[in-house]
Structure formats: structure tokens, C-alpha cells
N, C-alpha and C positions, 0 to 999 in steps of 0.2 A: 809581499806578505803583510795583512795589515795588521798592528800592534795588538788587536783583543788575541790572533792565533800565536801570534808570537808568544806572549803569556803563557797561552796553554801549553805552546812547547814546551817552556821553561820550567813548567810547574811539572809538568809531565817529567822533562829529565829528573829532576831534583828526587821527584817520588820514586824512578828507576833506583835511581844512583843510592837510596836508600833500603833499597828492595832488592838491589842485585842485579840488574837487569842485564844480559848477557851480551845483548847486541844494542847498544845505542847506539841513535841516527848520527854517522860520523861530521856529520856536513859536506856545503859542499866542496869542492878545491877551489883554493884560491892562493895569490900569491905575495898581496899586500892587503889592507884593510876598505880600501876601495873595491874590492872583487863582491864583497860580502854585502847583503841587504841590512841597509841602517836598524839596528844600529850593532850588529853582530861585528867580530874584527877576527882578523885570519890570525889563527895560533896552527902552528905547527903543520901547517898547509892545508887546513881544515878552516872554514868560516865557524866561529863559538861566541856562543856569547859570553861575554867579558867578565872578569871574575873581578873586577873594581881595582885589582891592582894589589899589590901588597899582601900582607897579614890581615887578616880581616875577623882574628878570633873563631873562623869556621861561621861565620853568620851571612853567608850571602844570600839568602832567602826571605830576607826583609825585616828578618829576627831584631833587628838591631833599630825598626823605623820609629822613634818614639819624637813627643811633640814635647823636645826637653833644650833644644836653644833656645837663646832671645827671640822674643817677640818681633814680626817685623814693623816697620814704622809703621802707626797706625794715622801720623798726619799726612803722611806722601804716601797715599795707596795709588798715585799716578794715575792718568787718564787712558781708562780703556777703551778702544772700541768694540762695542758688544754686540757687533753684526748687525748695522743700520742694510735691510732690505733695498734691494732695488726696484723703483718705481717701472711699471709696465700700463699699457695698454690694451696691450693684444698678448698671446703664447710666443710671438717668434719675438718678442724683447727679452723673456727671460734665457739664462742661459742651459743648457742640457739638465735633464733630468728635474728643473725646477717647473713650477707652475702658479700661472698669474693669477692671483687670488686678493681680491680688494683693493685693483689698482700696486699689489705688489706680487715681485717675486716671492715665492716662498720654496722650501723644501718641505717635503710630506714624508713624516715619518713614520709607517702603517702599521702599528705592533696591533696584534689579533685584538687587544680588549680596551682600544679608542672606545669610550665611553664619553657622554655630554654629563655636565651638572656633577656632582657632589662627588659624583664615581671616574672623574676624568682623573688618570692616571698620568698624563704624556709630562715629560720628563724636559728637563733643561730651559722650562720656562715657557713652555708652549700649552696648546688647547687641541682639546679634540676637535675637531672643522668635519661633520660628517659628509659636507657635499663634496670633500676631497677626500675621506673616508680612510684620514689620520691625523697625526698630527702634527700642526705648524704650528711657527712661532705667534707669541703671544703679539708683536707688532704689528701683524695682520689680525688682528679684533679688531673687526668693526664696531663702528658705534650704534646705540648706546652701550657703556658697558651692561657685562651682562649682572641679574640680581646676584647679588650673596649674602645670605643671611644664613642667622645659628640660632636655632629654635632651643633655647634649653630641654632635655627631657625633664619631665613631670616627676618633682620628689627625690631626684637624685642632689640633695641635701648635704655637701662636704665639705663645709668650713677648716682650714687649715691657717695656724699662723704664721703671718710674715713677717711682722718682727715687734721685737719685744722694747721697750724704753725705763728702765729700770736701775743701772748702776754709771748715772750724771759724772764726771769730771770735775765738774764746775758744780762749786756749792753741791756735794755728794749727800749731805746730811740728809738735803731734800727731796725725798724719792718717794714720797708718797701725795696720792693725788684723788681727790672726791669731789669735780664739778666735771661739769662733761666739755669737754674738749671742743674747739672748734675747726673747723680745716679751710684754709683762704692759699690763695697764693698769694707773697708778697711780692713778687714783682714780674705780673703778667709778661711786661714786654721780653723777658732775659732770655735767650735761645734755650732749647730743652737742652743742651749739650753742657750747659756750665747749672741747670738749674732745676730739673726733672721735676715738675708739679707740683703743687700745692703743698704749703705747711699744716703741720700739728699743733695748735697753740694751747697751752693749759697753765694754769697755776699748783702748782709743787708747794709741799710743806714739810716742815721736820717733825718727828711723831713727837719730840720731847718737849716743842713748844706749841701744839696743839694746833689744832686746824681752824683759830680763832683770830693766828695774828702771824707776822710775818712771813707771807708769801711770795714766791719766787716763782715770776711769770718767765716762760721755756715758750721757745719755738724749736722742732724738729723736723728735718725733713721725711715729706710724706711719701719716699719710697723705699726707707731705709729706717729711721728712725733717729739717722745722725744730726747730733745739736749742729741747730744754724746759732742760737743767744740765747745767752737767760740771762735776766734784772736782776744782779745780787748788791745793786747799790742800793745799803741801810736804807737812803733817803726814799726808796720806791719800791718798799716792798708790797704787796698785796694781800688781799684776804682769800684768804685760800680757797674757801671753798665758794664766794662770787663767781658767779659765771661769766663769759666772757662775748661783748660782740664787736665782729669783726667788718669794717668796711669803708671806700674811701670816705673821707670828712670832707680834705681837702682839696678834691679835684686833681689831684697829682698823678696819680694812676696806679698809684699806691696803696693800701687799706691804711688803715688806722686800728689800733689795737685798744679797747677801753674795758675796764674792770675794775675793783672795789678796792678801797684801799685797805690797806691793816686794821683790821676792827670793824669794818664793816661797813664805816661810816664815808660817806663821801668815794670821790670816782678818782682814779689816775687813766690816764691817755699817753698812748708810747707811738712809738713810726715803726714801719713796717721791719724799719732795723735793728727794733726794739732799743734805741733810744729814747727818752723822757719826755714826752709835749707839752705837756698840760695835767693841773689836778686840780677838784673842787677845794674849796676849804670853808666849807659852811657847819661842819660839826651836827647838821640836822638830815644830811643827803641819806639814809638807810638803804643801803642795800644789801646785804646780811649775807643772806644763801643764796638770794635772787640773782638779777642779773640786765643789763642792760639792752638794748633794742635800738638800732638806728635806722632813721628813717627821713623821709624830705618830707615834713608834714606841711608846707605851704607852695609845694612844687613850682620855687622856685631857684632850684637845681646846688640850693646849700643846702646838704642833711643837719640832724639834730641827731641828740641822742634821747631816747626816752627813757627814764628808770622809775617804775612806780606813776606817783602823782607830780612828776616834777619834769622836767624838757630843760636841756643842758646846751647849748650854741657849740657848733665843732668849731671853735675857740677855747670852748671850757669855762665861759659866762655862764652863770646860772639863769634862764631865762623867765620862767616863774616855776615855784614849789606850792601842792596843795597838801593840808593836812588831812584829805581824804582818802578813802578806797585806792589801794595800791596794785590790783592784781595778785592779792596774797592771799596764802591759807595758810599761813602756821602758826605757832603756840602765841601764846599771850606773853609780850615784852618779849618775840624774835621777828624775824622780818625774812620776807623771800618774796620782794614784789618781782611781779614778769607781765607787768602790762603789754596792752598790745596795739600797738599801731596799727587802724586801717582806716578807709573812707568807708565807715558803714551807713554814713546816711545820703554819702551820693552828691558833696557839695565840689568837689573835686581838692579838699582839704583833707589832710587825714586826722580821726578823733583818738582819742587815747582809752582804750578801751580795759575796764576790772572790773571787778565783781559786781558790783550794785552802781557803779556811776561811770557816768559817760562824758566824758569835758576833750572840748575842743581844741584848736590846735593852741588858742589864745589860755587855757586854763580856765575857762566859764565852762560849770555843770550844764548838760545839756538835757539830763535826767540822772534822779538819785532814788534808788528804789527801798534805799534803808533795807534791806533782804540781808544784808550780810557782805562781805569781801569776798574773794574765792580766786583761784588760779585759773585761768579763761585761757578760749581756743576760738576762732569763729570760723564760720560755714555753713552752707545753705541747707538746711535741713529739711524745711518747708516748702521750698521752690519758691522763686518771685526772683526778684533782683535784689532784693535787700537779702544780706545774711542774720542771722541768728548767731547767740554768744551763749556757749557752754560753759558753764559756769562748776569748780569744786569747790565746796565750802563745807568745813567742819562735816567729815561722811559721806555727803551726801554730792547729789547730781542733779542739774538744774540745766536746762535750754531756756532762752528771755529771748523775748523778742529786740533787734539792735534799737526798732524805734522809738523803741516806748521805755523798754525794759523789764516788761511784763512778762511774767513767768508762761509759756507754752506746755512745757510737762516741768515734773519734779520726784526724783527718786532721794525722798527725805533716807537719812541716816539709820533710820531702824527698819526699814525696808530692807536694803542693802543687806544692814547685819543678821538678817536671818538667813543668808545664805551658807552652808556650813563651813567654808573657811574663815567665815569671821566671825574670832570670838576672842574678846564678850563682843566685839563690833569690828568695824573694816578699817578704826583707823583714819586718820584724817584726809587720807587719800592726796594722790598728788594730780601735776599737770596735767589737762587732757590731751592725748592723741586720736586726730576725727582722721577716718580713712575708712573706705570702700573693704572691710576685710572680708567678706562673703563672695566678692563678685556680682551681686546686685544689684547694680550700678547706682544704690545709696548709700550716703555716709554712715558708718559706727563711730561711736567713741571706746576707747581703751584708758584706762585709770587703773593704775598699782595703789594699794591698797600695804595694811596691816602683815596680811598674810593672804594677798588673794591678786589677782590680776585677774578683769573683768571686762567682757564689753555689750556696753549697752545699744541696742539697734536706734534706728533714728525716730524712733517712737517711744524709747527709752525702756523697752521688754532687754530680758536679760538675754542676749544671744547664749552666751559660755563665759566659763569663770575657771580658774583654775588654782590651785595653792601654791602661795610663795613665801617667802620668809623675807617680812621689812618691817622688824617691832623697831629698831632704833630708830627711823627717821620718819616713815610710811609716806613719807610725800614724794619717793623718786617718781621719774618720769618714764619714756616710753618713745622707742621711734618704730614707723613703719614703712618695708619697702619693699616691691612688689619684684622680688627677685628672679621670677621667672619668667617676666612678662606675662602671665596668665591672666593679667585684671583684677587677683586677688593677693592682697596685701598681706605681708608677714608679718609678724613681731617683732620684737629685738628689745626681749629687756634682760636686766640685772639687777638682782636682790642683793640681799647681803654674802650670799655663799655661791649663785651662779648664774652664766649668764645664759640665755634659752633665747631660739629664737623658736617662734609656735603660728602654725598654719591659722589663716586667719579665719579661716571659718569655722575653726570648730577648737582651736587652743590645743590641738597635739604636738607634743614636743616633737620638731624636726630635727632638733639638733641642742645639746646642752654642754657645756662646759662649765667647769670650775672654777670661780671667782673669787675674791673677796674685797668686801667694800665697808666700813660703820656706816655707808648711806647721809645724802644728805639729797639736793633734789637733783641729782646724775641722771642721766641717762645714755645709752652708745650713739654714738650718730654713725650715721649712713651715707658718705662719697667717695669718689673715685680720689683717692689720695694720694695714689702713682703713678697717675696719666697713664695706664693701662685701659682706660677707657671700660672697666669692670667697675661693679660697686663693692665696696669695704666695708667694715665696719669698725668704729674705732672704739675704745673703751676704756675705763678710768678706772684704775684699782689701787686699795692701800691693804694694809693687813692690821687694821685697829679692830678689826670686827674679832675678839678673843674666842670664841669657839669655832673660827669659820675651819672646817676642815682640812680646807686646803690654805695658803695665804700668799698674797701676790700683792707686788708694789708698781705703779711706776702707769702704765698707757700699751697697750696693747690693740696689733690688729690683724682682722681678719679678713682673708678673701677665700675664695673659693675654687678648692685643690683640681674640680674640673672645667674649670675656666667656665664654668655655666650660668654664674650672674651675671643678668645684662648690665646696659650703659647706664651712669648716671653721671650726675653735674658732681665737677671737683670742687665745691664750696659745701658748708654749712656754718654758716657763721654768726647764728644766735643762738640761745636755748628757744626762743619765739620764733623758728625759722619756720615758712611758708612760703618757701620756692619763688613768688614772685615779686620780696621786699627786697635781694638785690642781684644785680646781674653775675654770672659767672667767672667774672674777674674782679669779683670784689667792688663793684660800681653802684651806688642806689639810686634807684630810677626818679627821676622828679615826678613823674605820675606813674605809676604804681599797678600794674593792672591787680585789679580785683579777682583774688585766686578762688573764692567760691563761683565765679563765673567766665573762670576758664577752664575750657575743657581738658579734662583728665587731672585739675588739679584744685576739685574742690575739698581738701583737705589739711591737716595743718599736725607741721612737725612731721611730714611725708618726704621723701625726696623723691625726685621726679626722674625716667627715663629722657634720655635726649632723644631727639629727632629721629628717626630709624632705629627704633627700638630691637631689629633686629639686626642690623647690618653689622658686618662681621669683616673682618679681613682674609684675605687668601695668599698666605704666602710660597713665594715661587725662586726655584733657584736657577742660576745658570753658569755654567764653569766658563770665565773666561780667558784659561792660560796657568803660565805659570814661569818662573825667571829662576835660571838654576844659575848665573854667577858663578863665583866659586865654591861651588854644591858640596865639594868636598870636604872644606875648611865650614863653609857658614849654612847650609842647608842650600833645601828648593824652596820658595814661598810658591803657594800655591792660591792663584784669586777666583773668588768667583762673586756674584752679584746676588744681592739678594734683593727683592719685588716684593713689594704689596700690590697687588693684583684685585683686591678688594674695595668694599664701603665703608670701613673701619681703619682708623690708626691703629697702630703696635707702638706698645713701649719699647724704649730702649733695653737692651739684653739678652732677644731672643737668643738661641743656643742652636748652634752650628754644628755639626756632628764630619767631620772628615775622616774616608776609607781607603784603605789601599784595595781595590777591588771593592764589584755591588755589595751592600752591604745585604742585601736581599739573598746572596747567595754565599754567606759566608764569608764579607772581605774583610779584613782586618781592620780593628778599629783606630786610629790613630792620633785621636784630643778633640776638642772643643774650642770652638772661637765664640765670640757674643757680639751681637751690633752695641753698635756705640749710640746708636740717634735713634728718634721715634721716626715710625716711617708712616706719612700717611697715606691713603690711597693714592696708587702712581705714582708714590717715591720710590728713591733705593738707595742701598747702601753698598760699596765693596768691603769684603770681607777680605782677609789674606790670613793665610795657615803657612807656619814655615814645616815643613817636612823634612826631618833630618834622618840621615844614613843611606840612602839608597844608594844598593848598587852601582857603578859607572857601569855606563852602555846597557843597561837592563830599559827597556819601556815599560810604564805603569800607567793605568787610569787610576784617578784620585777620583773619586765620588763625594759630592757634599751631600749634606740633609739638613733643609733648613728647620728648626723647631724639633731639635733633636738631642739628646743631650748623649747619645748612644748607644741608648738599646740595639741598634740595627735596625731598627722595624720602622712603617713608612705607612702613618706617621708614629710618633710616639712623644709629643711633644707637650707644652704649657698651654699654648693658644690656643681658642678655637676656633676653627677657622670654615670656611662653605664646602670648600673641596681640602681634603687633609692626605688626598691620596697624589698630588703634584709637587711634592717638598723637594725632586729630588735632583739634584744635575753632576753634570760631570767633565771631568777636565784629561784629553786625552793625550799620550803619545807624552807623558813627560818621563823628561832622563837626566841624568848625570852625566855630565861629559865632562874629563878632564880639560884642565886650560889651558890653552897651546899658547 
């Protein structure tokens, strides 16, 4: 009798024995407990299955199976063997009833709806194989693997929050925050098991001593939001709302963390472990609300930092300062320079690129157009090899040519303000963001405004415009990311009361939430911040803004509740970021590629899709066993393995669903386990589940469900995965046996 009838027997008596049942099946005779088919034992010269012994409170139908002992070791999950195949040549190597398929034995499991691709069902870690017409183990996949990919559906828009950074330990006072965040790992090399992805880095302020002077730079980690430091020594506090950039200086493997000091004047520089490196002390360094930029501007593989008209040695020398054009656009006696580092004339040196002047790596103008200062972006808008520099200055919207400097188009400031959200005018407008948002595979620019978010096509016609509320600062910023792999780029900004992300072709709100911020030049950024290999969004809120409806403090982020946005890079570590200024562990390249003239990343303040934009993971389970000990006293653990079987990594934590019986047919559900490690394509993980209470001498199948949190349903999980209908395995013939 093999243990699935066995079951039914049992379940069957149990339903009698409840129901009255007048004739049950006596068993058969026997005269010790060897007469009897395992794991039945002779009562009263009858073979029965075993009532566990003792008092049992009347629960021997499983009533009692809860997942409420100790955890089992999760460092010694032992070495299992998971059923290595035997090699063949021919049919007569393998053994009865198998079949030689790829050079290996396999067994063929034929359930009626073996299906290939997205719809393959087959269970405990195998594939549909239609020229065996069922299904075998995944071992026997031949190569190459096969594709998996996860198309997001079109418009299905579900931002949910993952975790909130708002009530600090450490220095608690300062929980309010209004620059935009950066996200770096500090320290690439460290196993995912002690160090789960990339940090949150920001500067923190107290609302009673203004967001002018004593700021307290925090790092959190970016899957949780748990403090890793914060700089509460007097001597190194920060200017709160300075932006921050993140990356190695020094060759270590390490980033470097550099941002403004108290007051706004002059830079500090900390280590990755947010100890103190280095700070300027020239009393003339400005950098106010702006923010710094680092770059190898003589590639010769030592970075600089650039802030404004000035280049800083990653020593913290001052290398030379100009009293020229800063990259700036705000009020008169404040400052918010964001120059930008690129090679736009092609000498293989990079220039330091603002509003009307353009100076080399040495500090010599290379052109001064006297036009004005302005918050710049660059990218090819014209075609050629040279890019073009978008220019915001006082209103208005300007494309200059990089060689010359000469103006291409120009959408002066009264222009602008006859659109009807701006009144009397649009507002000094802030940073620009250039990005593809139509899908027609040219650049737009995006500019927040007064009361307006706008974007101009690459001819500088008004595409769409939309109304927002930014009277205190009007100069935030703006990122964009093309969340559905579609080729057409999102939005993602935040005003003073909320944060919207809006389709980019036409400015409809996809999705809005409630915010607040008094605004300064913030903007959310956009990366993979928990090595889930999805994109996030991170965002910076205080509650200074006194009418804001709602009010919020602290760093918040978002990902998306149906695992639908694709892949991006875990970095973003300027407010000037343009994907190709430094590598994804925080590295700056000594030459640079030129992101207007690579493809799919002529854009700037975008973040970019990785490599296989659509590759996806396929997670696969398979039960291998289970150790009952002294089951009595300490439970049964039950193991089983879990596969990535995909072209995508999985974070660590997916969710384990363990049943007493299919859970497809009503088995009972019995707790959750979670992996501990990311798994990437062709890893795996063992899992172990203790199971407590069962029966003595009863047989059960345990069934696992990987990416389950218990619904029952298959699948019903976080991930998304190519095939989501193979989650499922199973562990059979497990019992409680007393201990002789």
C-alpha cells in the first residue's frame, strides 16, 4: 500500500468515526507489529494505525501540526544528496521503468497537462520534455538554457511602500530631510549574507535649527531602512539641504562620501564607514542647495570632485576656483551650483560644463557666452557627435550649442508663462531632465516649474504640461525611468504636497501619493536599493511645508506591489547623474563613455535598464526528505531545496509556504520559511521547516511552495517569475516513529 492511499484510508476512517460509520474496515490479523504494512502496528490482533501513544487531548488528525518550535539550525542544513542522475548511453544502462534522455537517466512523470513555456506545470523541480511527453528532472535540460523573461503588462501601475526612515535612535531630533538622497554600496566586495545591497545616504536636519546649518549625514541600509551611521560629531556636521556625491576617490574599492558643510560654504569628505577624511577651509567654496560631482577629468585614473567653478583633488586640495558661471539658477546672494562634468569637445579631457561658460579641466574658459548662468543637462539633440547643453535660467529654456555656445533654440520666460498653470509666471524653474518620454526615439526635456511640470520636445515645442504646487522653492528637480521596458520613459517627481509619477507621453497621472516637502532642489531617484534586481524609488520628505495636507518626515521608498518594474543599476550617486559617470559599484571610470552617444542612454538624470531587460527568474522547488529524531520531544524538520532555474537573481527572503497535504486540494497549511541568500541563476538554497505534532506511525506528504506566503494557490507569490505555475514540490512517506 503506497502512503498517498494510506492517507486516504485514514482520513476516510476519521470521517466515519465521526459520522458513525457502522462497519469499519477491521484490518487485517496479525500478531506483532511486523505482520502489519509500515507503518500500521497490530492492536488487539487487528493491524491500525497508531494513535501516537498516550493522551493526546483527542487531536490525532493533525489538529495539533503548528510551525510553533524552535527554529532548526539554519547554519548546518547538512549536505543533501538531491538525486544526481545516472549517466547513459543507450536504454539498457538505465534502470526499469527509466529513460535515457540527454546522455542521462531520467524518470518521466506524465500528468495529462505537461505543457512547454510559461504554462509548464511539472512539479518537484523538473520540465515539461515533450519528446518524452512528461515530465523530467530539471538536470536533464539540455543546453542552452531555455529563455525566461517577464514582459510587464502595459499600465498595470502599483507602487506600494517598502519601508519608511523616519523615527532615528541616534540623534532622533533630526528626522527631517530636503536634498535628494543618494544610493552607492559601501562595500561591494562583502557577501550578500552579512550585507544585502546598496545604501541610502542623506543629510538629516532638526526643524528648530533650520535647514541652514547643522546637518547630520545617515547612511541606511537599502533593503530595510536600518541605520548602518550617522556623523553626530559637532565638528562635521553638514548643510542640510547640500546634495551629496557618492564614489571611489581613492582607489580602495570603497566610495567616498562628499557634501557641504554647515552653512553651505566649503565641502567635508567622510569613508564609506562614515568616518571623517577630509574638508575644505577656504570660506569662499559655495555650495548652498547645490551639490557636488565627481569625475577623473584627466583620465588619469585619480577622480576630482567638481562643485560649481572650482575642482577639488580627492585629498581635499583645492585645485583651482573660478569666480565664474557655476551651473546655477537661483535667487540673488544664494547658490545651488550643479555643474557638469563631460568631454564635450572630444579632447579625451573632461570640461566643466554651466550655464554660459565652458572651462577646461585646467580652469581656462574655453567660451563665455555672458547669456546668463542656468542649471544644465547635456545630450544630443541635433545628431552629430558633439552634444548640446540645456540650459535653465531665470524661467526660461535654452539648447547652446557645446562648441561654441551659441544658442540653437530658446524658450525665453514669457513664452513659457502664458501657459495656464503659470501665473503671473512659471517661476525660476529647476534642473533639467532630457529623456526619450514619447517613445520617439528623440530626446525631451522635463523642468518643474512654479506651479507647472512641463516638457519640451527636442525642437523645444511644448509636448504637455501639467499643474503642481512648487511656490516655496520652484527650482526641484525630476527623474525619469522607463519602468515598463516600453522605450517610453515615466516621471517621478514631488512638489510640495505630492509625489506623482506621470506617463511620459502625454503627463497622466499613473499613480500619485501624498507627500510633503518646503522644497529645495530634491528630487526622488530611481535604483535597485535591495538587490531585488527591480527598480525603487527613493524620496526625501520633511513636514516644514504648513499647509501641506498630509505631513511626512524622514526618506521613503517605493517599489512595485506586482513585481512589474524591470531591472536597474543599484547606484545613483549624484544629483548630475548620467549612468555612464560611474560604474555600479561605485568606481569612476578614467574615460568616461560619452552617454549622448550610447545607445539607449542619450539622456541625463535617467537610470538605465541592465543587460536583459527582460530576464527574469524561474523559481523551482524540490522536497528532499525530512529527519524526525526525537519527533516527539523536538518535531520533524522537513528539507527541501529551492532553484533559480532562470536569467535573473532573487533577493534574499523569498517566502516558503509548507502543507500537510496539496495544498491545491485543500492541504492544510502549516508556516512559512524565507531564504536566507540571493540566488542567482543556477543557484540554490536548502530550506528546512520543523513540523511539530504529528502523529506516531501516521505517513504524511509535506508539500512546499516556493514564492508563497499561503494562500494555497500556485502561484501566489512577490516574484515575477517566466513560468510561476512550477513553484511546487513535495516531501513524501514522512512519520514519527517512537525511539527505540
Amino acid at each position: 500500500m503506497d502512503a498517498e492511499h494510506l492517507v486516504r484510508l485514514l482520513l476516510a476512517a476519521a470521517l466515519c468515526a465521526l459520522a458513525g460509520c457502522s462497519d469499519p474496515d477491521p484490518g487485517q490479523p496479525c500478531a506483532i507489529d511486523a505482520d502489519c504494512p509500515f507503518p500500521q502496528v497490530c492492536e488487539a490482533g487487528r493491524c491500525q494505525a497508531g494513535d501516537g501513544g498516550g493522551d493526546d487531548g483527542g487531536q490525532t488528525d493533525g489538529g495539533l501540526l503548528e510551525d510553533h518550535g524552535p527554529r532548526p539550525d539554519r547554519e548546518d542544513l547538512g549536505s543533501w544528496d538531491a538525486g544526481a542522475l545516472t549517466p547513459c548511453a543507450v536504454q539498457g544502462d538505465c534502470a526499469a521503468g527509466e529513460r535515457c534522455h540527454q546522455g542521462l537517466c531520467v524518470t518521466v512523470e506524465p500528468p495529462p497537462d505537461c505543457a512547454e513555456g510559461e504554462d509548464d506545470r511539472c512539479e518537484d523541480d523538473a520540465y515539461c520534455e515533450p519528446s518524452l511527453h512528461g515530465c523530467v528532472s530539471w538536470d536533464a535540460h539540455g543546453e542552452p538554457a531555455p529563455t525566461c523573461e517577464y514582459i510587464p503588462p502595459e499600465g498595470q501601475f502599483t507602487p506600494r511602500e517598502e519601508w519608511v526612515w523616519e523615527h532615528p535612535l541616534e540623534a532622533p531630533e533630526w528626522d527631517e530631510v530636503m536634498m535628494t538622497p543618494v544610493v552607492v554600496a559601501l562595500d561591494p566586495s562583502v557577501p550578500d549574507t552579512d550585507y544585502p545591497g546598496p545604501a541610502v545616504i542623506f543629510n538629516s536636519f532638526r526643524a528648530d535649527l533650520g535647514y541652514s546649518q547643522e546637518g547630520v549625514l545617515r547612511a541606511v541600509r537599502g533593503d530595510t531602512g536600518a541605520p548602518l551611521w550617522s556623523v553626530t560629531d559637532p565638528a562635521h556636521r553638514t548643510h542640510p539641504v547640500s546634495n551629496i556625491a557618492a564614489a571611489d576617490l581613492d582607489g580602495d574599492g570603497r566610495p567616498e562620501i562628499v557634501t557641504g558643510k554647515s552653512g553651505g560654504r566649503d565641502l567635508l569628505c567622510f569613508r564609506a564607514d562614515g568616518t571623517f577624511l577630509w574638508e575644505t577651509t577656504t570660506d569662499s567654496l559655495s555650495v548652498g542647495w547645490g551639490g557636488p560631482a565627481i569625475a577623473d577629468l584627466e583620465g588619469d585614473g585619480v577622480p576630482e570632485v567638481v562643485i560649481g567653478a572650482a575642482v577639488v583633488d580627492a585629498d581635499g586640495a583645492v585645485r583651482w576656483q573660478r569666480s565664474g558661471s557655476r551651473g546655477d539658477n537661483f535667487r540673488q546672494f544664494a547658490s545651488a551650483p550643479f555643474s557638469v562634468p563631460a568631454d564635450v569637445v572630444g579632447d579625451a579631457r573632461l570640461e566643466i560644463v554651466t550655464g554660459d561658460t565652458l572651462y577646461d579641466a585646467d580652469g581656462n574658459e574655453l567660451w563665455n557666452t555672458h547669456y546668463g548662468d542656468g542649471f544644465v543637462a547635456v545630450a544630443n539633440l541635433i545628431g552629430g557627435d558633439t552634444p548640446e547643453i540645456v540650459v535653465v535660467a531665470r524661467g526660461s529654456v535654452r539648447v547652446q550649442s557645446s562648441a561654441t555656445g551659441e544658442i540653437v533654440w530658446l524658450r525665453e520666460a514669457a513664452f513659457l508663462s502664458e501657459l495656464p498653470e503659470c501665473e503671473p509666471d512659471c517661476g525660476l524653474l529647476g534642473p533639467p531632465t532630457v529623456a526619450d518620454f514619447d517613445g520617439d526615439g528623440l530626446p525631451e526635456i522635463g523642468v518643474a516649474g512654479a506651479g507647472i511640470y512641463l516638457v519640451l520636445d527636442t525642437f523645444g515645442d511644448v509636448l504637455w504640461h501639467i499643474a503642481s504646487r512648487d511656490s516655496s522653492s520652484n527650482i526641484t528637480g525630476s527623474a525619469v525611468f522607463d519602468f515598463e521596458g516600453d522605450r517610453r520613459a515615466e516621471v517621478v517627481y514631488a512638489d510640495e504636497i505630492a509625489l506623482r509619477v506621470l506617463r511620459g507621453r502625454d503627463g497622466t497621472v499613473l499613480y500619485q501619493q501624498p507627500h510633503s516637502s518646503l522644497t529645495a532642489c530634491e528630487y526622488p531617484v530611481i535604483a535597485d536599493v535591495d538587490g531585488d534586481h527591480n527598480a525603487e524609488i527613493v524620496i526625501a520628505q520633511n513636514d516644514l511645508m504648513a499647509d501641506a495636507p498630509q505631513k511626512f518626515k524622514g526618506v521613503r521608498v517605493f517599489g512595485d506591489a506586482q513585481d512589474n518594474w524591470v531591472t536597474t543599476r543599484p547606484i545613483w550617486n549624484q544629483h548630475a547623474y548620467h549612468v555612464t559617470n560611474v560604474e555600479a559599484d561605485g568606481g569612476v571610470p578614467a574615460v568616461a563613455a560619452k552617454n549622448w552617444l550610447t545607445e539607449g542612454l542619450n539622456n541625463f538624470r535617467q537610470n538605465v535598464q541592465t543587460s536583459g531587460l527582460f530576464d527574469a527568474p524561474d523559481l523551482t522547488l524540490r522536497g528532499l526528505g525530512f529527519a524526525a529524531g526525537n519527533c516527539q520531544a523536538d518535531g520533524v524538520v522537513v528539507y527541501v531545496e529551492v532553484q533559480n532555474r532562470g536569467l535573473q537573481a532573487v533577493a534574499a527572503g523569498v517566502p516558503v509556504a509548507f502543507y500537510l497535504g496539496d495544498p491545491r486540494q485543500g492541504g492544510q497549511f502549516l508556516g512559512v520559511e524565507v531564504t536566507r541568500h540571493a540566488l542567482g541563476p543556477g543557484q540554490a538554497e536548502v530550506v528546512a521547516f520543523l513540523v511539530w505534532g504529528l502523529p506516531l506511525r501516521q505517513v504524511f506528504t509535506v508539500f512546499a511552495v516556493v514564492d508563497d506566503q499561503g494562500g494555497g494557490a500556485v502561484p501566489s507569490g512577490q516574484t515575477s517569475e517566466c513560468r510561476e505555475q512550477n513553484n511546487l514540490g513535495r516531501v513524501d512517506d514522512v512519520v514519527c516513529l517512537p525511539e527505540t
